[in-house]
N, C-alpha and C positions, 0 to 999 in steps of 0.2 A: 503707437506703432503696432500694425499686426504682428501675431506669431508666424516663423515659419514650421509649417509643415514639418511633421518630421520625416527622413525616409524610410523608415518602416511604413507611414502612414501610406503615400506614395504608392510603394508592392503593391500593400495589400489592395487598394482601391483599383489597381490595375489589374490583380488576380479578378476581384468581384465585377470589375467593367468586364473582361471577357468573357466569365462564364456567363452574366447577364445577354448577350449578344445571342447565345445558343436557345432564348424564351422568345416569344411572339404570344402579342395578343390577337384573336381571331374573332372577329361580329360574325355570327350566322343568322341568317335569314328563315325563320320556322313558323311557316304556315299554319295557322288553326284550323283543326278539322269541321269544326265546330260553326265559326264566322267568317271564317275564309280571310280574318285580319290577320296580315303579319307578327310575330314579335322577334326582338335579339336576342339570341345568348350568346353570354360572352364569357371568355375562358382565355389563360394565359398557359399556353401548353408548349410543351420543346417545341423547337424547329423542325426536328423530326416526323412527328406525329401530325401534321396540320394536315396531310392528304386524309388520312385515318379520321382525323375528327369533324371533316368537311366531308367525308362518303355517308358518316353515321348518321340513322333516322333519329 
């Protein structure tokens, strides 16, 4: 038989599911000056900040 859970387990993983929700991961598109190829960077930054890090050269 499985265990069950305990509900402390529960909380806590519901605590960590919400604050998890307030993160986003972001692909940017950045041009080589260089070959004119594309590359990605990738970052996981608050939900906040994505205007902010999508204006930046």
């Amino acid at each position: 038989m499985a265990k069950a859970a305990s509900k402390n387990a529960k909380i806590k993983d519901a605590k960590a599911s919400a604050e998890a929700k307030n993160w986003t991961k972001v692909i940017k598109a950045v041009r080589s000056p260089k070959s004119g190829a594309y590359t990605f960077k990738e970052a996981i930054i608050h939900k906040d900040k994505v205007k902010d890090y999508l204006s930046e050269k």
